[in-house]
KOLNU-983375 format. One record per residue: x, y, z of N, C-alpha, C in turn. Coordinates in steps of 0.05 Angstrom, whole numbers. Example, Ala and Ser with C-alpha at 12.3 -4.5 7.8 and 13.67 -1.06 7.14 Angstrom:
REM residues 2
> 264,-114,156,246,-90,156,264,-66,156
> 257,-45,142,273,-21,143,258,1,157
END
This chain:
REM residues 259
> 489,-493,1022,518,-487,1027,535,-508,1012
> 554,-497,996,566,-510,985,592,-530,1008
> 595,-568,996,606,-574,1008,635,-578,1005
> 655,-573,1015,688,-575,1017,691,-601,1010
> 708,-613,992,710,-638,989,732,-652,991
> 733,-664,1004,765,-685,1033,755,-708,1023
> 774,-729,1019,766,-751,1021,790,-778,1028
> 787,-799,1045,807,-809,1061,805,-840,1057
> 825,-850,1065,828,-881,1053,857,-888,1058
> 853,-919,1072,877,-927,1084,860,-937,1112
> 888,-951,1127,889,-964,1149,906,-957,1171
> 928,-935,1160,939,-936,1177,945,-915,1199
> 956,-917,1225,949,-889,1240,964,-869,1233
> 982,-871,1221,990,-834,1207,971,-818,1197
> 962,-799,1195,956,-787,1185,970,-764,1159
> 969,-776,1126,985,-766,1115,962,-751,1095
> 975,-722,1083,957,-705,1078,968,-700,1050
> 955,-705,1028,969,-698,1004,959,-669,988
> 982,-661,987,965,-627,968,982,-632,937
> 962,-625,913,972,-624,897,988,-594,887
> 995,-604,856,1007,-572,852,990,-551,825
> 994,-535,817,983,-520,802,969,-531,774
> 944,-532,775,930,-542,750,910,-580,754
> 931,-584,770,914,-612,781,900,-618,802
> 894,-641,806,877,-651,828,892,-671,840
> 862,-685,851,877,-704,871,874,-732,863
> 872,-739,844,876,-761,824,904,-767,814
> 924,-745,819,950,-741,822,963,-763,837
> 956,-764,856,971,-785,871,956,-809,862
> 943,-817,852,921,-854,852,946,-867,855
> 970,-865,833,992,-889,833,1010,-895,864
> 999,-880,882,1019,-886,911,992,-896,928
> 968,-903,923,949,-910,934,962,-943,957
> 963,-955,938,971,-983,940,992,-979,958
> 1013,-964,953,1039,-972,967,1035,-959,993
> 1025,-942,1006,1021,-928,1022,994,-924,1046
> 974,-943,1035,950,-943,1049,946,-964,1072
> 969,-981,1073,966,-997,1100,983,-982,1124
> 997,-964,1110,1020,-949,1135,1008,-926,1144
> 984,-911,1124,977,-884,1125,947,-881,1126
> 934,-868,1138,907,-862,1127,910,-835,1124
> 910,-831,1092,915,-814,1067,895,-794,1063
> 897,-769,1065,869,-744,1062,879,-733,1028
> 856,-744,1017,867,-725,994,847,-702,984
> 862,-685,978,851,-656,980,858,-647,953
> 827,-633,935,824,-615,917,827,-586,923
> 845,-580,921,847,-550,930,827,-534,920
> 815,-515,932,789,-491,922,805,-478,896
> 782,-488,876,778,-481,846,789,-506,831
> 800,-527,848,808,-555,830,790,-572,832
> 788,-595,814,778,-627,818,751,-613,825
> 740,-631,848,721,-624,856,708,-601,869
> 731,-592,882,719,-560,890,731,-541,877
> 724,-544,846,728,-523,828,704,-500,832
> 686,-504,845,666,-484,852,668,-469,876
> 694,-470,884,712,-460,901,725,-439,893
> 724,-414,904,748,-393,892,768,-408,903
> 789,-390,882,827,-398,889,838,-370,908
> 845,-390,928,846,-373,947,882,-356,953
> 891,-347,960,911,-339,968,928,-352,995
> 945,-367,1002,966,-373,1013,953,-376,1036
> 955,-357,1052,943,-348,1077,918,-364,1078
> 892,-360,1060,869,-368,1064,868,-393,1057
> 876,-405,1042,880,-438,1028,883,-446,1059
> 909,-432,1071,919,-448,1095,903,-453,1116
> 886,-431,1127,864,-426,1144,844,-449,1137
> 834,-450,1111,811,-472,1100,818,-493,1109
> 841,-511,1101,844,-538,1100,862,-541,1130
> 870,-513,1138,880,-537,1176,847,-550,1184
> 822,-528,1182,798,-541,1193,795,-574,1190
> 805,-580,1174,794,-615,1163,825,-628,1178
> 844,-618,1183,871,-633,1176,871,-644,1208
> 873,-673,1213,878,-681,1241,902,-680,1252
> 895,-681,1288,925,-669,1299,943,-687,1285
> 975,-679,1294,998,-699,1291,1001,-710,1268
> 994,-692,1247,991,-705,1211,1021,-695,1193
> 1027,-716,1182,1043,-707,1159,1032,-691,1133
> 1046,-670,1134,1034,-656,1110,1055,-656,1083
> 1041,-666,1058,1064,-672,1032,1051,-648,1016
> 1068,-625,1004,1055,-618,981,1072,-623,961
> 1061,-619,939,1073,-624,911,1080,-590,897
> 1098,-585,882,1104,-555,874,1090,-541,878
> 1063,-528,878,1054,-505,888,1041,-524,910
> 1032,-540,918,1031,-549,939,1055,-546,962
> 1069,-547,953,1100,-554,983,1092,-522,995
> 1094,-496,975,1081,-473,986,1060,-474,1008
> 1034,-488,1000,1010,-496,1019,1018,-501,1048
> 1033,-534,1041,1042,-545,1063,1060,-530,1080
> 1081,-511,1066,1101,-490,1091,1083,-476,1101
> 1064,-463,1091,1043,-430,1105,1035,-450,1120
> 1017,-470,1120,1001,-494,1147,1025,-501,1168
> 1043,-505,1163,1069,-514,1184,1073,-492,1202
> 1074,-463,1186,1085,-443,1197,1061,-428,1220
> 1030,-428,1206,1011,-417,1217,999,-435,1237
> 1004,-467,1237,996,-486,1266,1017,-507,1265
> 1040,-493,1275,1055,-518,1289,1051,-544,1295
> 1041,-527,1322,1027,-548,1348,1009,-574,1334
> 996,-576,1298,976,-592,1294,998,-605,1267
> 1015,-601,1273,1033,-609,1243,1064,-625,1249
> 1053,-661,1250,1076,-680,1263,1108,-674,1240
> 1105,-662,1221,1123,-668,1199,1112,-647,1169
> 1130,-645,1166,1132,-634,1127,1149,-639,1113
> 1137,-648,1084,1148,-666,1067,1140,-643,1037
> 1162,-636,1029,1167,-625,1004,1167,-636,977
> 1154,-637,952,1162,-643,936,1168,-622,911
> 1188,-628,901,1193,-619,870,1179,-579,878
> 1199,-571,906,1171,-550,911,1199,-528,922
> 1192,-497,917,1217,-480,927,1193,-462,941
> 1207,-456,969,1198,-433,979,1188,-413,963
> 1204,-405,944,1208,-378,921,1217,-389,888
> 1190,-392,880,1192,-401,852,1206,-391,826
> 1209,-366,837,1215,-348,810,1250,-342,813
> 1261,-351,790,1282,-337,791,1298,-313,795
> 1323,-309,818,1321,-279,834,1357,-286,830
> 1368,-263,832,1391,-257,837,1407,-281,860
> 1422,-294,846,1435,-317,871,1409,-344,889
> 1389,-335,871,1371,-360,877,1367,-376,850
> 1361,-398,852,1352,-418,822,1328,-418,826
> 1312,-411,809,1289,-419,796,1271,-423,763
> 1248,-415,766,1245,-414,738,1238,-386,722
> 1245,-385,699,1238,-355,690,1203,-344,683
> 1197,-325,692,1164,-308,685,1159,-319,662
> 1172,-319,645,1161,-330,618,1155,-358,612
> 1177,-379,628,1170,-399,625,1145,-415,638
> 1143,-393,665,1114,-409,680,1095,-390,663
> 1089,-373,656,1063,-361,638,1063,-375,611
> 1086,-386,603,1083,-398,571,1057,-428,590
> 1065,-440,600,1053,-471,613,1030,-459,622
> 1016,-439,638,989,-420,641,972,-415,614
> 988,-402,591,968,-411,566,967,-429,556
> 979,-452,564,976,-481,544,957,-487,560
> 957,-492,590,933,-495,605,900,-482,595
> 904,-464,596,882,-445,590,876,-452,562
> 894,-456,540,878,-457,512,870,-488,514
> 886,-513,514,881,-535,508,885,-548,536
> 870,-553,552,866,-557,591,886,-582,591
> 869,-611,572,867,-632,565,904,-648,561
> 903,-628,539,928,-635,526,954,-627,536
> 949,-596,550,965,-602,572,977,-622,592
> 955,-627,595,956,-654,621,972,-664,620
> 966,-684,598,965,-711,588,1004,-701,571
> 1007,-680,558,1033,-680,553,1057,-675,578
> 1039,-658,603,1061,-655,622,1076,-683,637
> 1051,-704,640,1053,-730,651,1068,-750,630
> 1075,-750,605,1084,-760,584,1112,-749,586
> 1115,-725,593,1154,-714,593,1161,-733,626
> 1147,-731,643,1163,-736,666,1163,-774,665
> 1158,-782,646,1161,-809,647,1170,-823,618
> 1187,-799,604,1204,-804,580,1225,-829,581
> 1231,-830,606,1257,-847,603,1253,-870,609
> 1226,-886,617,1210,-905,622,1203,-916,589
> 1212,-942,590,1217,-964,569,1182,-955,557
> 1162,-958,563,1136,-965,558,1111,-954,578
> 1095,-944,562,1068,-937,576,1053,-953,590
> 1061,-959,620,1042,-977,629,1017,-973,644
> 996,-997,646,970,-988,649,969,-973,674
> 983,-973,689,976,-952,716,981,-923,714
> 997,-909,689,1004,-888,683,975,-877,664
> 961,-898,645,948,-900,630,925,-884,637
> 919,-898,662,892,-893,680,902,-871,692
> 922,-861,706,925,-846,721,911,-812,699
> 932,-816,679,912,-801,664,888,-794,654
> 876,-821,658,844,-816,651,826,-811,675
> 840,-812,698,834,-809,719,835,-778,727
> 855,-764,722,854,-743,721,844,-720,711
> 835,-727,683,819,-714,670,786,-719,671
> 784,-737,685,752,-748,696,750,-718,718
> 762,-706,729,757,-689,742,744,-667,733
> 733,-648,745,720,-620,734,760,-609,724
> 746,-591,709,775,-581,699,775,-550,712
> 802,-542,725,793,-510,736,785,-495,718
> 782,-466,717,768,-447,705,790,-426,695
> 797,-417,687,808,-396,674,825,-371,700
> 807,-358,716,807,-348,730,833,-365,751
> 819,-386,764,840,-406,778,861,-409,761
> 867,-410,745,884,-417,725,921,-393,739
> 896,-373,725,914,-347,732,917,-342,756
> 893,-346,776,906,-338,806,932,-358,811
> 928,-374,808,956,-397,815,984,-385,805
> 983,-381,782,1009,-363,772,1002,-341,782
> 997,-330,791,1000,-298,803,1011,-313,835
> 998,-331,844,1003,-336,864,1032,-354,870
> 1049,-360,847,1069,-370,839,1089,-349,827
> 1078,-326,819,1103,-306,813,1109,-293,835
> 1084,-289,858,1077,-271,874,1098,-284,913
> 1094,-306,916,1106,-319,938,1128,-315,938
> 1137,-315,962,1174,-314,960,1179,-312,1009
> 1181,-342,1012,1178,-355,1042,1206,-360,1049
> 1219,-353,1035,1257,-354,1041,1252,-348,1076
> 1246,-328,1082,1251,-317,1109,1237,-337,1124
> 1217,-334,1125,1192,-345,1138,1198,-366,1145
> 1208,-389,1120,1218,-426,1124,1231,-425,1145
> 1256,-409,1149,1272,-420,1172,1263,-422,1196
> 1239,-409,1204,1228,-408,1227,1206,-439,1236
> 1208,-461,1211,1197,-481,1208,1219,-506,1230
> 1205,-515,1250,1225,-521,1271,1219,-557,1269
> 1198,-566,1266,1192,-589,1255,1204,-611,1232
> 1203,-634,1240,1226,-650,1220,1209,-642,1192
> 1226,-634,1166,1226,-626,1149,1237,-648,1128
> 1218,-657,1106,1238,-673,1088,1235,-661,1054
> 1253,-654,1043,1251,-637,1020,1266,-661,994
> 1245,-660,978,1249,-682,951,1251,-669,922
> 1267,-677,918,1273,-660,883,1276,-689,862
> 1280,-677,837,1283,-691,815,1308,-678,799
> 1331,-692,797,1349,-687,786,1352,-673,745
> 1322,-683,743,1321,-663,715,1294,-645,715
> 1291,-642,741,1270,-616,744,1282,-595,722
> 1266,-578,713,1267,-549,702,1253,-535,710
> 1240,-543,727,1216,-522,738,1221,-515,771
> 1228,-529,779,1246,-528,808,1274,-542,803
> 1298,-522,797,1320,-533,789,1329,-547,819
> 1351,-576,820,1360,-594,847,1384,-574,849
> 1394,-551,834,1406,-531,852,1395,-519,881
> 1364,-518,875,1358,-511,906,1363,-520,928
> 1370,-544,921,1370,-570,950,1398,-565,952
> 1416,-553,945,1441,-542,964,1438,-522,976
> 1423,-496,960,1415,-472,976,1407,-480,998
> 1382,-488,999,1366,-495,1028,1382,-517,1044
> 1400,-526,1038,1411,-550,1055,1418,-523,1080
> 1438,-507,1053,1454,-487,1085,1430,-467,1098
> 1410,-458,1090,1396,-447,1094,1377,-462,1116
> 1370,-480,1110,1354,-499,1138,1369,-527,1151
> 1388,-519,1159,1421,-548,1164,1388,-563,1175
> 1372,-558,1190,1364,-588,1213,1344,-600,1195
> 1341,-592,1155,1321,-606,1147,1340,-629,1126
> 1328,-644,1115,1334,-664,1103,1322,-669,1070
> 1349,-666,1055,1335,-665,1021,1354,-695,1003
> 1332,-694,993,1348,-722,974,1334,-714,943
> 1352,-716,931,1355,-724,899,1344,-746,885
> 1321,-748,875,1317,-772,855,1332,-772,833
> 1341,-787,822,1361,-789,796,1335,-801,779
> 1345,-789,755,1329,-802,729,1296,-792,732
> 1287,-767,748,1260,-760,737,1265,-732,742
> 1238,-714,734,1234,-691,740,1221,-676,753
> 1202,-670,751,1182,-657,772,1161,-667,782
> 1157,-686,776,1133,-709,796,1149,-736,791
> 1169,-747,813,1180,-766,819,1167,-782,835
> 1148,-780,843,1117,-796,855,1107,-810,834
> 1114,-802,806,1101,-811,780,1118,-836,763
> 1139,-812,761,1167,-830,746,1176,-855,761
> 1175,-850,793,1194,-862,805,1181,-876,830
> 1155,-880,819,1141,-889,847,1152,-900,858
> 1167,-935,862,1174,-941,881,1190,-933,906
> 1210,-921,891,1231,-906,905,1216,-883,916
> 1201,-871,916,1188,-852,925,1171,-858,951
> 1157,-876,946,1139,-889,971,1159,-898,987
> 1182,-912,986,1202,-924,1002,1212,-898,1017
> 1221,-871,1007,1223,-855,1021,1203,-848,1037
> 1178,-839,1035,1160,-827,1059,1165,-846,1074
> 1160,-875,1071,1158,-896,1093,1187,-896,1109
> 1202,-891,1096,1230,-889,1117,1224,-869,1133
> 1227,-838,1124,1211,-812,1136,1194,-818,1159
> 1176,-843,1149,1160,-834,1174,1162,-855,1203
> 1177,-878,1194,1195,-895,1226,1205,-871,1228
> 1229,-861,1215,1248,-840,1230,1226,-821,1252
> 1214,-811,1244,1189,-797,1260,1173,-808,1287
> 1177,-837,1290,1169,-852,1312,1199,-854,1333
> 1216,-843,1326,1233,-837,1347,1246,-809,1355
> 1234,-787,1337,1239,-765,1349,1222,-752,1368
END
């Protein structure tokens, strides 16, 4: 029987749950290791058909969600990253009762651009699906290189982070495409509001792939959740902007010891 692969590290009693987003793993996060593992004990999770459980089918919404509450301990913060933040709403919505908090990143209920919603266009997420699919590698390594343009110099923690990530099994073709099907295909507009749990939603002010137009939509759309703007990155501001990024969850999560 094939084994599911979780793996956890830290000290501290939160329980914080990281999901990545479409095409990566969980080598994604290494650069918040440090800042975050005395406050958190951290689950990081290869989604079925990534990293290590690439010998995992890619599952659909629903079933992703079902798989990973089994491992996820009570009273946990759950963070996803753009197709991750998806993950983390269906887990919020399908067990409450086991879910202390949700934490959004760089992530829209409804990805695809719609009449009076912001998102991104069919063509532009399938053009980034065949660069994936023809050259896995170079993908990568160029997506992680745009979101940290405005950074003076390549330093060694970004360095590794990339070699770190490609040390992983690489998904398969098939995963590739379920993810974008499963990214043209979602649309939780309705569903979110029924998310009654403190909610914290994070963007990047030069996202293109989740425009920071959304974070006014959803302000009026969910008044009792809470969104902030990173200035100066884009769609992994965990990357660009670590510090400031870890300083937020850690605020997030005192605020959470008094609700």
């Amino acid at each position: 029987m094939k084994k599911f692969y979780w793996n956890t590290t830290g000290t501290g009693k939160t329980h914080l749950i990281l999901i990545h987003g479409w095409g990566f793993n969980s080598k994604i996060w290494n650069m918040l290791l440090s800042n975050l593992k005395t406050n958190f004990t951290i689950h990081l999770v290869d989604l079925p058909g990534f990293g290590k459980n690439n010998m995992f089918q890619f599952m659909n919404l629903n079933n992703t969600a079902k798989l990973l509450e089994k491992y996820i301990p009570n009273n946990s913060i759950l963070l996803g990253w753009s197709m991750g933040g998806l993950i983390v709403s269906k887990i919020a919505l399908l067990y409450p009762e086991k879910i202390k908090a949700l934490i959004s990143v760089a992530s829209s209920p409804c990805f695809i651009m719609k009449n009076n919603w912001p998102g991104i266009s069919k063509h532009k997420l399938s053009k980034f699906y065949y660069q994936l699919a023809i050259n896995y590698e170079k993908t990568i390594l160029n997506f992680i290189t745009i979101q940290i343009i405005h950074l003076n110099h390549l330093n060694e923690e970004i360095y590794l982070l990339k070699n770190n990530i490609l040390t992983q099994p690489k998904p398969n073709i098939l995963t590739l495409k379920k993810g974008l099907e499963l990214l043209y295909s979602s649309d939780l507009r309705a569903e979110i509001t029924k998310i009654k749990i403190p909610f914290l939603r994070i963007y990047g002010d030069l996202d293109t792939l989740v425009p920071k137009k959304i974070a006014t939509v959803l302000d009026e759309k969910l008044p009792k959740t809470k969104s902030i703007i990173i200035n100066k990155c884009a769609h992994a501001p965990f990357i660009s902007n670590k510090n400031e990024f870890c300083s937020i969850i850690l605020n997030f999560s005192k605020y959470l010891k008094n609700f």
